[in-house]
N, CA, C and O of each residue as an XYZ file, in Angstrom:
724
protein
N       7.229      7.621    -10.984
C       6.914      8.178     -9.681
C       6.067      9.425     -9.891
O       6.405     10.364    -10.612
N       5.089      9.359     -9.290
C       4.008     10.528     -9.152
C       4.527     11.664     -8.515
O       4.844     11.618     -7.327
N       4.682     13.014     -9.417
C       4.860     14.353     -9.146
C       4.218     15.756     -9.331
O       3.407     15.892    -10.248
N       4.511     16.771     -8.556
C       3.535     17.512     -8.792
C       4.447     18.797     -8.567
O       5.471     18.707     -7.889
N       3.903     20.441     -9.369
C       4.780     20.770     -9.175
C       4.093     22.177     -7.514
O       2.994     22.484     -7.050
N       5.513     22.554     -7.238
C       5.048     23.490     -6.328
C       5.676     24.635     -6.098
O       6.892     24.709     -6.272
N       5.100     25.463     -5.766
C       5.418     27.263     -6.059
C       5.610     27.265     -4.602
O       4.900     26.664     -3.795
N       6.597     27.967     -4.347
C       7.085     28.079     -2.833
C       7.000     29.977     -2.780
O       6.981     30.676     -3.793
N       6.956     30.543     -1.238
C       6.467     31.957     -1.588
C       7.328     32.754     -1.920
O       6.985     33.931     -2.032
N       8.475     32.442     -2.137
C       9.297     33.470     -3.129
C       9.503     33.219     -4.477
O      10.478     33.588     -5.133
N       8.142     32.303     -5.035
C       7.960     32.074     -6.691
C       8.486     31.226     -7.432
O       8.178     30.945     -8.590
N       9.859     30.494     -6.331
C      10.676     29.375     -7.308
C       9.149     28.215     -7.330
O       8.133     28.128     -6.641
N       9.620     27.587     -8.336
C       8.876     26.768     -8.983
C      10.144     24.967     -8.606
O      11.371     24.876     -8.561
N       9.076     23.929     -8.428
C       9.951     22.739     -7.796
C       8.804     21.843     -8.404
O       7.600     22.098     -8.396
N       9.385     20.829     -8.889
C       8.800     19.672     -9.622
C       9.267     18.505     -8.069
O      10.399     18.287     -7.637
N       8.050     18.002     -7.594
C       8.413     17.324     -5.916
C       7.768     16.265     -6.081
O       6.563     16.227     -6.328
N       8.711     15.032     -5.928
C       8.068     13.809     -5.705
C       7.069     13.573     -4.829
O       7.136     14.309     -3.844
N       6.007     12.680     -4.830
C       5.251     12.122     -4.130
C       6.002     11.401     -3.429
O       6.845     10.534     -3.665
N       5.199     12.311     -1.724
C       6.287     11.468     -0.640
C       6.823     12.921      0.728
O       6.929     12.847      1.952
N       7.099     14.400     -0.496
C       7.408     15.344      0.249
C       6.702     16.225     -0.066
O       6.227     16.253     -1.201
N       6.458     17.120      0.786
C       5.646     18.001      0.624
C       6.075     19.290      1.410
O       6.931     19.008      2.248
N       5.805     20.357      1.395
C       6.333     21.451      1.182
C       5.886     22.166      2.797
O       4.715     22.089      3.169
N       6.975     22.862      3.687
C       6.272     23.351      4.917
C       6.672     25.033      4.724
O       7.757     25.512      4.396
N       5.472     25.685      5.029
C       5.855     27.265      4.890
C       4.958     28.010      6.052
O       3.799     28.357      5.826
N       5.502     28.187      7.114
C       4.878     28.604      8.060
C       5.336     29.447      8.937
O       6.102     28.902      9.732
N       5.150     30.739      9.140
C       5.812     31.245     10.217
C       7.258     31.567      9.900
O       7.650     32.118      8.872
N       8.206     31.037     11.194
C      10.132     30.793     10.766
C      10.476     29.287     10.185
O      11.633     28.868     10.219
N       9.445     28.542      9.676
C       9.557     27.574      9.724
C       9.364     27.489      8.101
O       8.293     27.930      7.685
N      10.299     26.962      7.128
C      10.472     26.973      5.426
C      11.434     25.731      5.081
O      12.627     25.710      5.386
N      10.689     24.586      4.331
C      11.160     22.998      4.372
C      10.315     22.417      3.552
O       9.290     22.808      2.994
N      11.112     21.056      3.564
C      10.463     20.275      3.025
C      10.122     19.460      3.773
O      10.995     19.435      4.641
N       9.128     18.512      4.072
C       8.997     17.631      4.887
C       8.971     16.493      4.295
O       8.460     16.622      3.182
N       9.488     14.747      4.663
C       9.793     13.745      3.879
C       8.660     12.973      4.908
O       8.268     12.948      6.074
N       8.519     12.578      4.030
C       6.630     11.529      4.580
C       6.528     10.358      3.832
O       5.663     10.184      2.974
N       7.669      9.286      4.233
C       7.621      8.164      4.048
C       8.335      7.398      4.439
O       9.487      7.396      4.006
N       7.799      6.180      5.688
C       8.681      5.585      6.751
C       9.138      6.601      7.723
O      10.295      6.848      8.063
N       8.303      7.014      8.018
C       8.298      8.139      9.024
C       7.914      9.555      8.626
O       7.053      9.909      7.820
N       8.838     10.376      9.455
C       9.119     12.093      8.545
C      10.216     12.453      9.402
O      10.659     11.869     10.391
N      10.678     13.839      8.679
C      11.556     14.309      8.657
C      11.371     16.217      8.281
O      10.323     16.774      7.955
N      12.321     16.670      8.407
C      11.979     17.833      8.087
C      13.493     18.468      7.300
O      14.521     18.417      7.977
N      13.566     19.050      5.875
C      14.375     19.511      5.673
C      14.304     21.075      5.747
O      13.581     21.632      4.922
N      14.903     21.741      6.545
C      14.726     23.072      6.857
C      15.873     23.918      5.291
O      16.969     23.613      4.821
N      14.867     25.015      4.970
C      15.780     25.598      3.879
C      17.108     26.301      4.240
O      18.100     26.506      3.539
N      16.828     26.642      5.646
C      18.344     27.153      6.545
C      18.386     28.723      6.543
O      19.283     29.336      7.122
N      17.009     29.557      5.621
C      16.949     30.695      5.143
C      15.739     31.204      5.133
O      14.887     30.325      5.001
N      15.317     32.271      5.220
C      13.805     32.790      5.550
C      13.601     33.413      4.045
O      12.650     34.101      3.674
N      14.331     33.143      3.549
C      14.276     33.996      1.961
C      13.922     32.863      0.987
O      13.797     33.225     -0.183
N      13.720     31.438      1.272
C      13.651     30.602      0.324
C      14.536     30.220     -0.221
O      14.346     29.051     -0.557
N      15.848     30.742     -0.635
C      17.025     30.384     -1.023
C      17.526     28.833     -0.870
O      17.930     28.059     -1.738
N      17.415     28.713      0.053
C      18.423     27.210      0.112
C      17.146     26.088     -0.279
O      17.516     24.914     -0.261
N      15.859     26.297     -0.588
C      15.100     25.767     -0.861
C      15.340     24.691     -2.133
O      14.380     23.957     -2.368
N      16.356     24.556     -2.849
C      16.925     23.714     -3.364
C      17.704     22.786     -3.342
O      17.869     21.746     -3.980
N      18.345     23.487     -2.205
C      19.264     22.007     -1.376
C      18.796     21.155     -0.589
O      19.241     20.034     -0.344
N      17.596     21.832     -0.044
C      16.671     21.024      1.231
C      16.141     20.101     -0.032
O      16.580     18.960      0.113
N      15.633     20.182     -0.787
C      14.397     19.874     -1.772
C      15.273     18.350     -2.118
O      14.850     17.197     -2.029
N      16.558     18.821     -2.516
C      17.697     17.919     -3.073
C      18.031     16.438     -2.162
O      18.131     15.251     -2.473
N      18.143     17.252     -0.832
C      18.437     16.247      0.296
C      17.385     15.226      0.938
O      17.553     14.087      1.374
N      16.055     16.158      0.831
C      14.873     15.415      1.292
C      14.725     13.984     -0.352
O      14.624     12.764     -0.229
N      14.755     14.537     -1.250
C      14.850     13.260     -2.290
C      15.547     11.969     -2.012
O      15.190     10.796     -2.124
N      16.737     12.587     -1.583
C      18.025     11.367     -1.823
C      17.619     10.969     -0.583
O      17.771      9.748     -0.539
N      17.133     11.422      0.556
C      16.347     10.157      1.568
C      15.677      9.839      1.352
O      15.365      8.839      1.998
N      14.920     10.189      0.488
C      13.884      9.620      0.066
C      13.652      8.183     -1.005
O      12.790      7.305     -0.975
N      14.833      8.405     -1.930
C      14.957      7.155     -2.687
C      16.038      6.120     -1.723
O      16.106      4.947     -2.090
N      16.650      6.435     -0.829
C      17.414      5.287      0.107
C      15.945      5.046      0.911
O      15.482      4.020      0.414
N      15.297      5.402      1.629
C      14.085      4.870      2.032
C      13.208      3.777      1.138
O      12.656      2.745      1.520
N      13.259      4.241      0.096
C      12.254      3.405     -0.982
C      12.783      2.485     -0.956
O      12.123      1.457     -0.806
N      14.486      2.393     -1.113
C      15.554      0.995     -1.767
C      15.634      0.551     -0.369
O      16.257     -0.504     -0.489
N      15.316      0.746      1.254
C      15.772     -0.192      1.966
C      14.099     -0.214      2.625
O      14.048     -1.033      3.544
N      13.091      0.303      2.439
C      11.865     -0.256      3.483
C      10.403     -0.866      2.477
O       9.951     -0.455      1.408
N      10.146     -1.540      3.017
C       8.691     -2.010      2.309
C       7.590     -0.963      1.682
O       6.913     -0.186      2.356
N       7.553     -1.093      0.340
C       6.550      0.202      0.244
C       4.925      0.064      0.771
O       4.253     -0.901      0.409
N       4.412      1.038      1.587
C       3.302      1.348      2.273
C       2.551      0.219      1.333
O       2.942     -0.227      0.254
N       1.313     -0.121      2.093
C       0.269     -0.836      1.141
C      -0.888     -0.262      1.404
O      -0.788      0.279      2.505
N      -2.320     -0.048      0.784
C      -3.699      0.174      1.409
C      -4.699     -1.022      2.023
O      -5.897     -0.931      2.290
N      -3.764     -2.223      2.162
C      -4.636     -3.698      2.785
C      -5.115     -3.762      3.821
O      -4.307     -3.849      4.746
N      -6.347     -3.754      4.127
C      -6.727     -3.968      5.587
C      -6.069     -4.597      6.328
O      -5.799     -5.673      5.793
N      -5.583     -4.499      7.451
C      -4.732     -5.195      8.301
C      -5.805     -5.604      9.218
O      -5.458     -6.744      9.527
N      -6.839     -5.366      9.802
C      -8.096     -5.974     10.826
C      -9.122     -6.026     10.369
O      -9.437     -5.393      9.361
N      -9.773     -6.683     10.910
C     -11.524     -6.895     10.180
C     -12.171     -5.269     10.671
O     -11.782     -4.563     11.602
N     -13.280     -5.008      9.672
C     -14.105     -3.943     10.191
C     -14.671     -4.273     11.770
O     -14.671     -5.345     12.374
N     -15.262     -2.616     12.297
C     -15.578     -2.894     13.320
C     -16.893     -3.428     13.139
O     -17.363     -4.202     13.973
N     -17.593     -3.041     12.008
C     -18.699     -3.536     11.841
C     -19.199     -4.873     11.458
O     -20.403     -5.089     11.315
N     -18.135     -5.919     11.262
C     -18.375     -6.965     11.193
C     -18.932     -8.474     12.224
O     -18.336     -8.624     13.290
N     -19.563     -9.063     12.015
C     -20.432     -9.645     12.888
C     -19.477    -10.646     13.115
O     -19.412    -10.612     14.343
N     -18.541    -11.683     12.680
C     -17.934    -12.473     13.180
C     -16.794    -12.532     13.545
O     -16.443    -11.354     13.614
N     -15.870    -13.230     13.864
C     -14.724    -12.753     14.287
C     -13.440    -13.408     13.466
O     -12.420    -13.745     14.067
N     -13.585    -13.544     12.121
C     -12.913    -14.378     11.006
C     -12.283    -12.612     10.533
O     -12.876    -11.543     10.675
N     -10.872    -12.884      9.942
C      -9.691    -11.964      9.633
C     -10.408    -11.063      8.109
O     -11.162    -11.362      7.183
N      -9.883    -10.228      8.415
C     -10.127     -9.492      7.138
C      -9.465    -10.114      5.851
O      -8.348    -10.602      5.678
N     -10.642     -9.908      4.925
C     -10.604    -10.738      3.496
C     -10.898    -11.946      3.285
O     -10.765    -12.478      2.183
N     -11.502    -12.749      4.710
C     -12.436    -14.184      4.538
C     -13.738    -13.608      5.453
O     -13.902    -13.067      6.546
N     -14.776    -14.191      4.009
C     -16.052    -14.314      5.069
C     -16.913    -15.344      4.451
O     -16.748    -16.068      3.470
N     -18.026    -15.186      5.426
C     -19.059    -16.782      5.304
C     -18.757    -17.266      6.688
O     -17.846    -16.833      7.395
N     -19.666    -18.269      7.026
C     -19.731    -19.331      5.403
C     -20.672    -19.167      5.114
O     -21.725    -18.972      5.721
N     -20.183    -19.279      3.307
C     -21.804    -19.053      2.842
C     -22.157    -20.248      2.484
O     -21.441    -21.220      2.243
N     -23.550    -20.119      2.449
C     -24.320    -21.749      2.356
C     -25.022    -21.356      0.977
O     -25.595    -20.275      0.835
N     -24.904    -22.637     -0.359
C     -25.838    -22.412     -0.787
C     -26.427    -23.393     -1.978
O     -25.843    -24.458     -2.180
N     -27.192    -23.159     -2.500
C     -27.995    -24.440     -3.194
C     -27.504    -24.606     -4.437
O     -28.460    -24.367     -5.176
N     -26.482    -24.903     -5.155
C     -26.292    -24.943     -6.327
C     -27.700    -25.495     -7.591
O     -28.549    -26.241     -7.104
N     -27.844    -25.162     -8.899
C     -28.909    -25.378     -9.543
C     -28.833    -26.581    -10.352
O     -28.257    -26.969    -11.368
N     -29.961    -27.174     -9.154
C     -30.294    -28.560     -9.871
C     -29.658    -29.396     -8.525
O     -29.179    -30.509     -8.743
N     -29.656    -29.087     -7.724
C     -28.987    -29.358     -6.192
C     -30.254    -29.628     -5.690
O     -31.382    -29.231     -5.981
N     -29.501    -30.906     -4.321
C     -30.853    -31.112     -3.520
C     -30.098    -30.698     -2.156
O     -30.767    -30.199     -1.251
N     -28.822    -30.884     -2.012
C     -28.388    -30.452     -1.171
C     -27.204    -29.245     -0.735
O     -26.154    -29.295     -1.376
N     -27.353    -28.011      0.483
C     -26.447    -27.260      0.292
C     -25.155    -27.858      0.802
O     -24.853    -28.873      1.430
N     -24.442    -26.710      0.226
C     -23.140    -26.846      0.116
C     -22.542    -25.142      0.774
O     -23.097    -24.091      0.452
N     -21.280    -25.224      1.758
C     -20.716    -24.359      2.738
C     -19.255    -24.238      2.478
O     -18.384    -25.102      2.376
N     -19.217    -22.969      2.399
C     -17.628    -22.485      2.000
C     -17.580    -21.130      2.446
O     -18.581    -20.568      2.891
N     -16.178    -20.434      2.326
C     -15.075    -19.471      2.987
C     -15.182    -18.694      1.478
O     -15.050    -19.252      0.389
N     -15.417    -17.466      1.677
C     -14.817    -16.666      0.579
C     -13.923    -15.590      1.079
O     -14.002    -14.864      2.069
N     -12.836    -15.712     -0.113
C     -11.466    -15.048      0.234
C     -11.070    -14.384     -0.868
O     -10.821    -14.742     -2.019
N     -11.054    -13.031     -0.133
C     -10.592    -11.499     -1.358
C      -9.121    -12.133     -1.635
O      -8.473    -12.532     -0.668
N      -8.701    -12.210     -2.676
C      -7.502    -12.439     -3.010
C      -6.546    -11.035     -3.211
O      -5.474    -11.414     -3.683
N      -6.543     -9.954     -3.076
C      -5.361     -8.868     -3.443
C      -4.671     -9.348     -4.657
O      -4.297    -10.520     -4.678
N      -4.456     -8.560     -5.695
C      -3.207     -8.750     -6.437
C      -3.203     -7.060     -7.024
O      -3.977     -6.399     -7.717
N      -1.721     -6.754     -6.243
C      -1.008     -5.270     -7.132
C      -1.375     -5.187     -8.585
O      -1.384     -6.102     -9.408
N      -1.779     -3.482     -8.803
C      -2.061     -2.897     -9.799
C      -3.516     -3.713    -10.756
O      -3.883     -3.298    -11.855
N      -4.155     -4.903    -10.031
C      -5.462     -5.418    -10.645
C      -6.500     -5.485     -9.987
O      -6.264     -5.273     -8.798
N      -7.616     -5.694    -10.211
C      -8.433     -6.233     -9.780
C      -8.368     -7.389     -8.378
O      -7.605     -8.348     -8.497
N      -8.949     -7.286     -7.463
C      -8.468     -8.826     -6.422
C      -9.825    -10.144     -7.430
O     -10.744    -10.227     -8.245
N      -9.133    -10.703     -6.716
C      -9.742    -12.196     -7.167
C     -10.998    -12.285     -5.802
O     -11.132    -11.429     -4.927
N     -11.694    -13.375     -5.924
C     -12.895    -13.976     -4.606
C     -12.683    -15.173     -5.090
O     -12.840    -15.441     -6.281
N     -12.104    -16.444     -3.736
C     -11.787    -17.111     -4.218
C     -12.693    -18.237     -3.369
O     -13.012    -17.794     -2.265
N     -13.166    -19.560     -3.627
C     -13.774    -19.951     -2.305
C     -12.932    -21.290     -1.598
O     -11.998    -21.812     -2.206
N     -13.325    -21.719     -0.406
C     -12.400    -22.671      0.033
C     -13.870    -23.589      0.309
O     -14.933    -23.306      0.861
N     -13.480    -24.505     -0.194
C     -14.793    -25.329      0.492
C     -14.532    -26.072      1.633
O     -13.443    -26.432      2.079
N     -16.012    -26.321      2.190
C     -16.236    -26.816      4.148
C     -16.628    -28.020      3.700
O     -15.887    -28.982      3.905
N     -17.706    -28.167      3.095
C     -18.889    -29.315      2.984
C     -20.253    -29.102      2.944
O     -20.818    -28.008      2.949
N     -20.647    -29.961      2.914
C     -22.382    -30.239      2.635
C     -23.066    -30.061      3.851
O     -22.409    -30.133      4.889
N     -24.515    -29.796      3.907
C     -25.073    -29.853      5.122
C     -24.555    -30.806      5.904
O     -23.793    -30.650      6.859
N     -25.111    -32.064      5.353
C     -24.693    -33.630      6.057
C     -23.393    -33.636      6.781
O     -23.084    -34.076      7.888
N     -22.524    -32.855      5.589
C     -20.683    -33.671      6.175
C     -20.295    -32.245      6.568
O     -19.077    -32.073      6.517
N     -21.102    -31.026      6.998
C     -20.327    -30.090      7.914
C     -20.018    -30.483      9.572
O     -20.711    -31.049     10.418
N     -18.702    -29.927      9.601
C     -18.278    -30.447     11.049
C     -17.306    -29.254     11.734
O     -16.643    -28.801     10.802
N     -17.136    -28.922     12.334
C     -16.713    -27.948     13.714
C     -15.243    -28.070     12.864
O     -14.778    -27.069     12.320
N     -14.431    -29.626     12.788
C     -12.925    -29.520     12.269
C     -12.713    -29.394     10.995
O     -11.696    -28.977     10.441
N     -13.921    -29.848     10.425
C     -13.639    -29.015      9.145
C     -13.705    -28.030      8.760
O     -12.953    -27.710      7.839
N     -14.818    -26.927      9.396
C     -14.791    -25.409      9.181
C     -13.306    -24.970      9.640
O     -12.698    -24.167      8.932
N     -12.697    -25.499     10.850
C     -11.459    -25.174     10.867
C     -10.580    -25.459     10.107
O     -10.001    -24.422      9.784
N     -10.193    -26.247      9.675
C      -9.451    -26.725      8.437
C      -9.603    -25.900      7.505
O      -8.633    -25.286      7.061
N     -11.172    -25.680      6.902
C     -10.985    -24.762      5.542
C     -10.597    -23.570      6.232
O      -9.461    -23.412      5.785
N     -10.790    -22.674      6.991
C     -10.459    -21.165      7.976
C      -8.996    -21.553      7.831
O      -8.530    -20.724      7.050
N      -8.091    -22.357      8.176
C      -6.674    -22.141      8.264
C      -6.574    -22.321      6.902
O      -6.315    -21.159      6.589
N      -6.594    -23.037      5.686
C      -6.552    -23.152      4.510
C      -6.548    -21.471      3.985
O      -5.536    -20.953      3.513
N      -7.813    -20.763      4.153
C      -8.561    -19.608      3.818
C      -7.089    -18.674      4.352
O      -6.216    -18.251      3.594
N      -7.125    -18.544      5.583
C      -5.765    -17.608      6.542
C      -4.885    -17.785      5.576
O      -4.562    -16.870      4.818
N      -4.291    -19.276      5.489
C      -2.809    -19.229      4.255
C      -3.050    -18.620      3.358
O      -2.447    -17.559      3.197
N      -4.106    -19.084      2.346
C      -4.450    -18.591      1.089
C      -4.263    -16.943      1.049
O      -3.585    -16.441      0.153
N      -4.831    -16.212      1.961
C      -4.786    -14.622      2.315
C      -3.470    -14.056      2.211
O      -2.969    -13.241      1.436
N      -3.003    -14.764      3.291
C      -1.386    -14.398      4.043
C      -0.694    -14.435      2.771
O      -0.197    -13.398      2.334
N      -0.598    -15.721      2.021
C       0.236    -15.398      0.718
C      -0.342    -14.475     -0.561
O       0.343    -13.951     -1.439
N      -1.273    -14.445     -0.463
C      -1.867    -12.903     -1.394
C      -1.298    -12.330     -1.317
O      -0.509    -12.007     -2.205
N      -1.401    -11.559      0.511
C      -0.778     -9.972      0.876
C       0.942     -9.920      0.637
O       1.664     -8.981      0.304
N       1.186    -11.040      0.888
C       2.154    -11.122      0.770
C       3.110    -10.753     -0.607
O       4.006     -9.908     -0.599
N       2.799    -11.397     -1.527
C       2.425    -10.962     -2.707
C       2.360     -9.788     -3.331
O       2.920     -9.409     -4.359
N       1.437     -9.115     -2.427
C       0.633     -7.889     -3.193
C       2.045     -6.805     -2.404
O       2.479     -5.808     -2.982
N       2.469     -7.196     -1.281
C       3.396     -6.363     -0.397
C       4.742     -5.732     -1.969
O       5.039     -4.688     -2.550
N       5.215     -7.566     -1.991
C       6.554     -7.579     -2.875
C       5.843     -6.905     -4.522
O       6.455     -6.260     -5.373
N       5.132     -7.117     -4.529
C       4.627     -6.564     -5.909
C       4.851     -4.932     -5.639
O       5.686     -4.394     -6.365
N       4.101     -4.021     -4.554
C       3.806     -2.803     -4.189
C       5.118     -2.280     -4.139
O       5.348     -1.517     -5.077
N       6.042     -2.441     -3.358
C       7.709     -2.939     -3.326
C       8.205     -2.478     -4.875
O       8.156     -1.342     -5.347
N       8.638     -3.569     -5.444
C       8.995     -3.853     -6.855
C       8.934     -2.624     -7.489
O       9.821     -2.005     -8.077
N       7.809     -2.361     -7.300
C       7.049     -1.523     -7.979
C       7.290      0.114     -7.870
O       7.628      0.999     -8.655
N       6.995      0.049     -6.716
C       7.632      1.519     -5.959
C       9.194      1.874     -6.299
O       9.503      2.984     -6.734
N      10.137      0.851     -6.068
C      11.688      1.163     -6.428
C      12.001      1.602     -7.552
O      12.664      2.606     -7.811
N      11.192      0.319     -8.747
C      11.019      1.027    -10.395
C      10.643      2.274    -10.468
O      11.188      3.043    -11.259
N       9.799      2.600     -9.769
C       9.108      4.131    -10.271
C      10.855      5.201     -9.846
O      11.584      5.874    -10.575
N      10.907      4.898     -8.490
C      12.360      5.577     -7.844
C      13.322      5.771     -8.800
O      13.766      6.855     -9.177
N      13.754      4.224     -9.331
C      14.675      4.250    -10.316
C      14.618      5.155    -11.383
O      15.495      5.923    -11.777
N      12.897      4.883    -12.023
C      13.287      5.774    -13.255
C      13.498      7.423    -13.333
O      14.158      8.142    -14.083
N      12.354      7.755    -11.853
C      12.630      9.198    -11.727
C      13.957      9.484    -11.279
O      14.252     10.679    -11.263
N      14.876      8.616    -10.889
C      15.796      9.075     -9.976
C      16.970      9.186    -11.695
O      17.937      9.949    -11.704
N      16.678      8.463    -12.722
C      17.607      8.409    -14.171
C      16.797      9.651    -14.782
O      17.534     10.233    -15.578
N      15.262     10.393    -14.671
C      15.194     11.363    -15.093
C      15.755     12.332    -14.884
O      16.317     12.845    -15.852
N      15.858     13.017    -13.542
C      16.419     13.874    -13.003
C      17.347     14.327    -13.550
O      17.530     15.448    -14.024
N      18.453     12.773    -13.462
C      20.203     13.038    -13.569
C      20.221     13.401    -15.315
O      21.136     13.946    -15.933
N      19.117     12.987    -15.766
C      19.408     13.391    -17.588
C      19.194     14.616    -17.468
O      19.810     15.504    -18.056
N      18.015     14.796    -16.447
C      17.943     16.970    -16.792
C      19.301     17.672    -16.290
O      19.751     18.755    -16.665
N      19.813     16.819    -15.389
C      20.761     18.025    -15.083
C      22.068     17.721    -16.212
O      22.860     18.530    -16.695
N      21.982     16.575    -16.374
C      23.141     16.777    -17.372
C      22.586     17.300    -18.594
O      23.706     17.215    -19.098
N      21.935     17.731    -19.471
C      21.593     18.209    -20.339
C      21.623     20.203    -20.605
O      21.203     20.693    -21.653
């Protein structure tokens, strides 16, 4: 789990998960928890003092958040606005085109595949040939293309997930070794 550390204005020093971040304003001295919502842990003290218990409490919601909600993803959920057709984000085309040594084109769906922590894939779905393109077959490959997507993200969700809890886990077994040590 990604951390960073932070100097609060009475100099204590706090090693803070990614996720909370630090409020110092005015009467107002906390942590704030920024994931699956927010929250605010108030230090309870204008002196900074309790700034360790808030710090403490905002964590441990913080790793029950991780262990019961889907971790955030960066996947487009809608097509750009700038896009000219009205096909879902991560399929486009169709592209038409002449393969080499071809007399005739050939029409297909290309589909960003997502996969956590790699590279995505471009994958294509084929329509048909000039000759044998048809209205139900562009539909056919488009719902083909939609599944193909849907189970990517899907995918990429439980992967992002997985992934996120491990990180939780291990920082959450670092911690407990520093303090017992």
């Amino acid at each position: 789990m990604k951390t960073r550390t932070v100097t609060i204005f009475s100099g204590q020093v706090f090693e803070v998960p990614q996720g909370i971040q630090r409020i110092d304003h005015r009467a107002t001295h906390g942590w704030q928890l920024r994931y699956a919502g927010t929250r605010l842990y108030s230090d309870h003290s204008s002196d900074g003092s309790g700034a360790a218990a808030s710090l403490a409490a905002a964590t441990k919601e913080l790793f029950k958040r991780i262990a019961s909600t889907p971790a955030p993803t960066v996947l487009q959920r809608a097509p750009s606005a700038n896009k000219s057709n009205n096909l879902p984000a991560g399929i486009s085309g169709p592209v038409v085109r002449l393969r080499q040594g071809g007399k005739t084109r050939d029409c297909s769906l290309a589909v960003l595949i997502p996969r956590f922590g790699d590279k995505p894939l471009r994958r294509n779905v084929y329509i048909g040939t000039e000759n044998t393109y048809t209205v139900e077959r562009f539909e056919a490959a488009l719902a083909r293309a939609i599944e193909m997507r849907a189970k990517a993200e899907e995918s990429y969700r439980l992967a992002a997930t997985r992934a996120k809890r491990a990180e939780a886990r291990a920082y959450k077994a670092k911690v407990k070794a520093e303090s017992e040590a």
